[in-house]
N, C-alpha and C positions, 0 to 999 in steps of 0.2 A: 504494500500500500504506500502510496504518495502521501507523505504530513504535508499539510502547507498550514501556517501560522495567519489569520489574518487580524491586523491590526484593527479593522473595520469592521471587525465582525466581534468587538471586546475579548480581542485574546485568545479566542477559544480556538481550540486545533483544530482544522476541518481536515481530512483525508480523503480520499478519493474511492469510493465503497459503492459494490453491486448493492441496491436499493431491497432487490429482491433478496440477497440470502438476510440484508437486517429484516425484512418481515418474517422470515422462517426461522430467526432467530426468536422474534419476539413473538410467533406460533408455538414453537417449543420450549419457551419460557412459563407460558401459559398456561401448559396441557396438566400439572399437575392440579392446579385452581381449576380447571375443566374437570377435573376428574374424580376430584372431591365433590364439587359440586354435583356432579352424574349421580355419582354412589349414596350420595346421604340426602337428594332428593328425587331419587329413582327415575330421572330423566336421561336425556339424550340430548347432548350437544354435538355437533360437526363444525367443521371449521372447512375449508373448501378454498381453492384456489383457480382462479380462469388464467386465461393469455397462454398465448403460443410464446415458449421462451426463446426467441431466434434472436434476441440481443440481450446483451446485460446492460439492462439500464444502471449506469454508473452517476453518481450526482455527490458533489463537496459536500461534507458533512462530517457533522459530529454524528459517529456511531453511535454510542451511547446513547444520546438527547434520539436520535430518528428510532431508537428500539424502547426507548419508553415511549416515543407516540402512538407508535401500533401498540403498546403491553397495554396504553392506560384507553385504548379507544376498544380493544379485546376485551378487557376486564369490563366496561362499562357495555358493553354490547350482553356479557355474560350476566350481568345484573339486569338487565333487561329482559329477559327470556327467563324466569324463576319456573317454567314448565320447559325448559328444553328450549332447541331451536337450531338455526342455521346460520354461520357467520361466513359469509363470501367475502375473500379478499379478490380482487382484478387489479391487473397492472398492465398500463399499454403504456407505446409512444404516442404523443401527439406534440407535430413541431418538436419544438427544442426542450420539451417539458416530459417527465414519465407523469401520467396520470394514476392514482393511486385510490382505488374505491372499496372501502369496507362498509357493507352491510348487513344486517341482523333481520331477524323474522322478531324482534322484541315487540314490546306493547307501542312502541312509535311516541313522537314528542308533541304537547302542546303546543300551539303556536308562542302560548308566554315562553314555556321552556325553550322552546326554539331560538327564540330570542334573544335567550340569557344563559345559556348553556356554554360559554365563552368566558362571561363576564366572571373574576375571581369571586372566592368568596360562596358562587350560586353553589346549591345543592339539592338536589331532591330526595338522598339518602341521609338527612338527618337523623340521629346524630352520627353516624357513623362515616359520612363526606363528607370531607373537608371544605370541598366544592374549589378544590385547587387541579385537579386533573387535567378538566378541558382547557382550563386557563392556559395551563405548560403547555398540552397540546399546540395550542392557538399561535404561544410564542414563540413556539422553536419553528414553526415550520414559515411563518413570518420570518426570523433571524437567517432562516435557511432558502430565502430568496422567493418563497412558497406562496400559495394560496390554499385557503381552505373553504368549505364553504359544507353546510347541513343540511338535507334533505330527509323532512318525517311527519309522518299522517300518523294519529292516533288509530293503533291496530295493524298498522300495515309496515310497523318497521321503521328503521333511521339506515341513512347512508351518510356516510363522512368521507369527501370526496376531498381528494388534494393534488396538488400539480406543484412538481417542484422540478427547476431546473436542471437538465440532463448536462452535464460535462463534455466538455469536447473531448474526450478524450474513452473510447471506449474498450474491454474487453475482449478478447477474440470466446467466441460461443466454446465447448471442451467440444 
């Protein structure tokens, strides 16, 4: 991996990193919280992947900071779903950007919640959320040159859709 140091980005070391193994990383981070969860409320959770892999989307980044985005937008999808469900991660190209779409079969978000599911602080898991999760979410993929954006209907799910910029610089496929 390439370190590069940026000044403009407060310090922090960004690297040069397949986008895709940090989400199976933070898949497999996961899967023990999945699986507690299965056994002690006798449900079924899947987790699921789309996209054809014929590139490695490669993108600057804090490792670390991009595999707690997926862990805390996983965990919050799994608290979603208290009878089971489906979490679909999709990764494509589009332009200069890899697109990044995680979705749940969970109970879906209020238009309020929709709206402030960003904001620090917010929580719907009182007292047990901090209501700091989405927040970090929101800033790192911000600090990571990103966009983020929510889409959720009450009953039909939440998708947390992101785009963050691909590196000139890419992978050869194995």
């Amino acid at each position: 991996m390439l370190r590069i140091t940026d000044a403009d980005e407060g310090g922090s070391e960004y690297v040069l990193a397949d986008i895709q193994q940090i989400i199976d990383q933070a898949i497999e981070f996961t899967e023990p919280r999945r699986r507690k969860m299965a056994q002690g409320k006798g449900v079924e959770f899947h987790i699921g992947r789309q996209g054809v892999v014929t590139w490695k989307p490669v993108v600057k980044c804090n490792p670390v900071e991009m595999r707690e985005v997926f862990v805390n937008i996983i965990n919050n999808a799994l608290n979603a779903m208290p009878d089971g469900g489906v979490i679909l991660l999709h990764t494509r190209k589009n332009n200069g950007n890899v697109l990044i779409n995680i979705t749940d079969t969970g109970h879906g978000m209020t238009e309020d919640v929709k709206k402030r599911v960003f904001d620090p602080f917010f929580t719907t898991r009182s007292p047990e959320g901090t209501g700091l999760g989405m927040s970090i979410v929101y800033g790192v993929i911000k600090r990571h040159g990103g966009e983020l954006e929510v889409q959720s209907k009450v009953g039909n799910g939440t998708s947390f859709i992101m785009s963050i910029p691909v590196a000139s610089v890419k992978f050869p496929v194995p």
